[in-house]
MARKOLPA-233669 format. One record per atom (N, C-alpha, C, O): atom name; residue in three letters; y, x, z. Coordinates in Angstrom, 1 decimal. Atoms other than C-alpha are relative to their C-alpha. Layout:
N
atome/residu/y/x/z
CA/ALA/Y/X/Z $
...
END
This chain:
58
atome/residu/y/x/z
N/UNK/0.4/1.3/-0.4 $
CA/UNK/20.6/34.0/24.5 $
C/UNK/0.4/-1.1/-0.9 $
O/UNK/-0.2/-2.1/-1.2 $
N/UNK/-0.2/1.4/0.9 $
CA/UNK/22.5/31.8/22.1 $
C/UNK/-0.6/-0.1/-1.6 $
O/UNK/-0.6/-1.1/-2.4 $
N/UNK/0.9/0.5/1.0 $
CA/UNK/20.3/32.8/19.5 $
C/UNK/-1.1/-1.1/0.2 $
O/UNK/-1.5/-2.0/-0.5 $
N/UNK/1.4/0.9/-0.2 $
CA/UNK/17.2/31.6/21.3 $
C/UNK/0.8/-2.0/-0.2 $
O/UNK/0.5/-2.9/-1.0 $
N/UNK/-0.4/1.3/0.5 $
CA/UNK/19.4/28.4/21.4 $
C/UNK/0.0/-0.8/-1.4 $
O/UNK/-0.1/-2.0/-1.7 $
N/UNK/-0.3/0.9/1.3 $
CA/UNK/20.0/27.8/18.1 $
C/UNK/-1.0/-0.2/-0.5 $
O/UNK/-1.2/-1.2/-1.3 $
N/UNK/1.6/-0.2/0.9 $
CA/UNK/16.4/28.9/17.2 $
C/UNK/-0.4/-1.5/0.9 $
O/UNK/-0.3/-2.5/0.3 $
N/UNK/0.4/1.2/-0.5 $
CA/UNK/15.4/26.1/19.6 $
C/UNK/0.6/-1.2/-0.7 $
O/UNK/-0.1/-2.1/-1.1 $
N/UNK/-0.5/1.1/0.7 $
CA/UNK/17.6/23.9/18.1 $
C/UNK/0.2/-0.5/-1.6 $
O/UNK/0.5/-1.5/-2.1 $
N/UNK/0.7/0.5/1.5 $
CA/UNK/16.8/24.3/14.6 $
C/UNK/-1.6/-0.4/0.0 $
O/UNK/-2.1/-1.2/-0.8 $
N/UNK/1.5/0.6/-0.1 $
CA/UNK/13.1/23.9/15.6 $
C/UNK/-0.3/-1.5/0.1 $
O/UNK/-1.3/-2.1/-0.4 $
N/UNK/0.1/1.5/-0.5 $
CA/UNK/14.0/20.5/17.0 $
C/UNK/0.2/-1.0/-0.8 $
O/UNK/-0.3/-2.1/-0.8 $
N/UNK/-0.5/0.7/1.3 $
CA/UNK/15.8/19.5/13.9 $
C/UNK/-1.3/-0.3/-0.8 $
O/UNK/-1.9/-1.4/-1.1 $
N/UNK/1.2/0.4/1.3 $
CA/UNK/13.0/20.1/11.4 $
C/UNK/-0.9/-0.5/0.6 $
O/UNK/-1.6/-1.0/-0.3 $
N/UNK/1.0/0.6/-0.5 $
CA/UNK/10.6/18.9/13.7 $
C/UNK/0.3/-1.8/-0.4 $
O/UNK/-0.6/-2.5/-0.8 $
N/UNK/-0.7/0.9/0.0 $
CA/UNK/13.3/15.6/13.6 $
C/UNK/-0.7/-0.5/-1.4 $
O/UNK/-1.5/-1.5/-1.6 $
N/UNK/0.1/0.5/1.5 $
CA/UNK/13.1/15.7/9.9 $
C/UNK/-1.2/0.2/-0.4 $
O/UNK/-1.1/0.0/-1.6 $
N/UNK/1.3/0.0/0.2 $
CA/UNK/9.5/16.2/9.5 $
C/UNK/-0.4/-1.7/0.8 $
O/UNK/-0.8/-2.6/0.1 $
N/UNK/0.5/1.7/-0.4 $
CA/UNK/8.7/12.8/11.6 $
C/UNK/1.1/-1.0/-0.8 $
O/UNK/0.6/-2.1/-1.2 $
N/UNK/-0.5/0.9/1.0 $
CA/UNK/11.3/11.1/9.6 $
C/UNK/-0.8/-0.2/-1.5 $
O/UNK/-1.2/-1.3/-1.9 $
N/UNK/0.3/-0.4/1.2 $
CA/UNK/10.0/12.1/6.6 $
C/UNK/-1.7/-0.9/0.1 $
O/UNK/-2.0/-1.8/-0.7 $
N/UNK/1.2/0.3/-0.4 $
CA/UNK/6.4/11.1/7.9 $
C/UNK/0.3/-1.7/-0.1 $
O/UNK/-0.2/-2.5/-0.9 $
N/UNK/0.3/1.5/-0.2 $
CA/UNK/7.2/7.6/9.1 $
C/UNK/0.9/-0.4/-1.1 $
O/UNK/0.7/-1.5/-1.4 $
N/UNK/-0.3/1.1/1.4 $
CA/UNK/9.3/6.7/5.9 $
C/UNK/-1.3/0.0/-1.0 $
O/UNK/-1.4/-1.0/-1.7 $
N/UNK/0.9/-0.1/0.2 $
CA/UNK/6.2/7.7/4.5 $
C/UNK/-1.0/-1.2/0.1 $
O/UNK/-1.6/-1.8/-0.8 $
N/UNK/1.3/1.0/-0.8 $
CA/UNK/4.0/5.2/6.9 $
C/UNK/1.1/-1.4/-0.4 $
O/UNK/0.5/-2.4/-0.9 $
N/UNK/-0.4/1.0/0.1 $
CA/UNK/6.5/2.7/6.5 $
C/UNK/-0.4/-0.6/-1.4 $
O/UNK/-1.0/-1.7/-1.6 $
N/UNK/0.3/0.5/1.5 $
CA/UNK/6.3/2.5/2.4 $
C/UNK/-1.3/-0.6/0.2 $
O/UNK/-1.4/-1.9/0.4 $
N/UNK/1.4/0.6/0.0 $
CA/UNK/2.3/2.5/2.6 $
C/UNK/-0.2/-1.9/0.8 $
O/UNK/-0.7/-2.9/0.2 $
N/UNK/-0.1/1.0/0.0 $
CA/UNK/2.8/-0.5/4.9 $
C/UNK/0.7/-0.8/-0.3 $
O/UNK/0.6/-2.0/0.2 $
N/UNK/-0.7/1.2/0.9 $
CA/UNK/5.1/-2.2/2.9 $
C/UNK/-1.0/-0.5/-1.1 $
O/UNK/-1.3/-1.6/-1.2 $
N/UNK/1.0/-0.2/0.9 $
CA/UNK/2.8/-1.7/0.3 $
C/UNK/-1.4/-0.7/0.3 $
O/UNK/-1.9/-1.4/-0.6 $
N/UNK/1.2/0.6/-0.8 $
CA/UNK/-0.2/-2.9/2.4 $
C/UNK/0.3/-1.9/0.2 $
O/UNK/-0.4/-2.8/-0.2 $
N/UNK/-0.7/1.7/-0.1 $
CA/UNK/2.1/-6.2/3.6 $
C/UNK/-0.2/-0.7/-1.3 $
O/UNK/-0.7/-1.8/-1.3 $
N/UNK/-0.4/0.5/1.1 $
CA/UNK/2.7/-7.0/0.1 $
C/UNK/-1.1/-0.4/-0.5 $
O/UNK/-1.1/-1.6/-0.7 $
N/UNK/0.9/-0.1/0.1 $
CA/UNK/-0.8/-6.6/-1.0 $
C/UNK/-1.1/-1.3/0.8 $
O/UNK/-1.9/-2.0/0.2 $
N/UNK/0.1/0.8/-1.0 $
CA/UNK/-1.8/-8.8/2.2 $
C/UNK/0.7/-1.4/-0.1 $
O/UNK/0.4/-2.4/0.6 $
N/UNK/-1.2/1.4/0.4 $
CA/UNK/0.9/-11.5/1.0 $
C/UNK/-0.7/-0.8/-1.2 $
O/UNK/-0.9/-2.0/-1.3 $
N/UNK/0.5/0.8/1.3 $
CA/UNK/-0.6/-12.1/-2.3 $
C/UNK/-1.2/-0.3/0.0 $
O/UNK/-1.6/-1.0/-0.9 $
N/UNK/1.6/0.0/-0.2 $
CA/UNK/-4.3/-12.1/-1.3 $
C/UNK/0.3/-1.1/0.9 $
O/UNK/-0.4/-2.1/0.7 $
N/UNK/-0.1/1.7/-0.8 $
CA/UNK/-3.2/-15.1/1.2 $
C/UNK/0.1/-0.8/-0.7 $
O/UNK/-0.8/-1.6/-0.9 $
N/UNK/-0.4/1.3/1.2 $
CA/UNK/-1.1/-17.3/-1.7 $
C/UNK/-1.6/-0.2/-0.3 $
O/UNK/-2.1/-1.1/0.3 $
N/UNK/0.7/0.5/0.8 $
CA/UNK/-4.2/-17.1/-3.5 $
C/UNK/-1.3/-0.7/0.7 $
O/UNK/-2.0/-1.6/0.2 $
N/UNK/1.0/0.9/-1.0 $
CA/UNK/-6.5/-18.0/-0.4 $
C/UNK/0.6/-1.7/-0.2 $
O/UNK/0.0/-2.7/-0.5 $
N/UNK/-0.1/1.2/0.0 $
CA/UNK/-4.4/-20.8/-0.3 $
C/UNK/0.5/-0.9/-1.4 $
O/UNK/0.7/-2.1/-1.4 $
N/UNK/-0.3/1.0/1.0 $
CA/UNK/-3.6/-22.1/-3.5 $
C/UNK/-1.9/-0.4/-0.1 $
O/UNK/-2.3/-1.5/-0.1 $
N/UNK/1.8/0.8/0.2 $
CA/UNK/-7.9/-22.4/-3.9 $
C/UNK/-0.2/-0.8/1.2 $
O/UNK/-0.5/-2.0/0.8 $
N/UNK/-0.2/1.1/-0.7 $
CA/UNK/-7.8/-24.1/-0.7 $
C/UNK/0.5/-1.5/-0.3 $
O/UNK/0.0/-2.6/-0.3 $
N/UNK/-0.6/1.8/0.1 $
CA/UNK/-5.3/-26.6/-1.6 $
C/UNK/-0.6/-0.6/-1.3 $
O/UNK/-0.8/-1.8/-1.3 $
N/UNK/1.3/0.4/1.2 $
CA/UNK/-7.5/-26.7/-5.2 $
C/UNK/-1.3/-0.7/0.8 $
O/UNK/-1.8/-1.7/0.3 $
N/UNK/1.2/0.6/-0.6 $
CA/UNK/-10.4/-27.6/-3.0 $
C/UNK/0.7/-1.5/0.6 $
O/UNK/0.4/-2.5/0.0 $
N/UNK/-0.7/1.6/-0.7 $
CA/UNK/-8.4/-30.6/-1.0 $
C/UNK/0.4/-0.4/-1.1 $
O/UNK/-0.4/-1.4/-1.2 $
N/UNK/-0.1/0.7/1.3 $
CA/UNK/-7.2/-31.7/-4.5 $
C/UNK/-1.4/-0.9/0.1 $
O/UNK/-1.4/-2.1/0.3 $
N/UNK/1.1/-0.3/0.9 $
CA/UNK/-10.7/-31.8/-5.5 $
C/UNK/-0.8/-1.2/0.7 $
O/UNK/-1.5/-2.0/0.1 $
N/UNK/0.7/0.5/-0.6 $
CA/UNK/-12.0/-33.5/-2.1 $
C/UNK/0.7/-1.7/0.0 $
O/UNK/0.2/-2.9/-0.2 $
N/UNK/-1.1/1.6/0.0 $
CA/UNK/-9.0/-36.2/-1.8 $
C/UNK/-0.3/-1.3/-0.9 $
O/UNK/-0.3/-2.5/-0.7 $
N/UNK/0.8/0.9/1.2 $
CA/UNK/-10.5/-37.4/-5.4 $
C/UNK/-1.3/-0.4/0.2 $
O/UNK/-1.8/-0.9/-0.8 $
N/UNK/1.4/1.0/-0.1 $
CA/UNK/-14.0/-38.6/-4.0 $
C/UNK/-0.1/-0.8/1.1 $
O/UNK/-1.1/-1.6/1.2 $
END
């Protein structure tokens, strides 16, 4: 019986460290994605504030 135990409880483990492994995974990509998402705004808005420049002068 305390085999089955331990076998259960190494199953639980790597299972542990397999979803670890996964969501550091998911996390990078959406860091990666944020970042990506960050600079594609600035640049929304720096042409924005180029257009209000642009309008303020007529």
């Amino acid at each position: 019986m305390d085999a089955e135990l331990f076998d259960a409880l190494e199953k639980r483990v790597e299972r542990l460290v397999q979803l670890y492994t996964e969501l550091k995974q998911e996390n990078e990509t959406l860091r990666s994605e944020n970042n990506m998402l960050v600079s594609e705004r600035n640049g929304v808005k720096e042409r924005i504030d180029a257009i209000l420049v642009k309008l303020e002068g007529v």
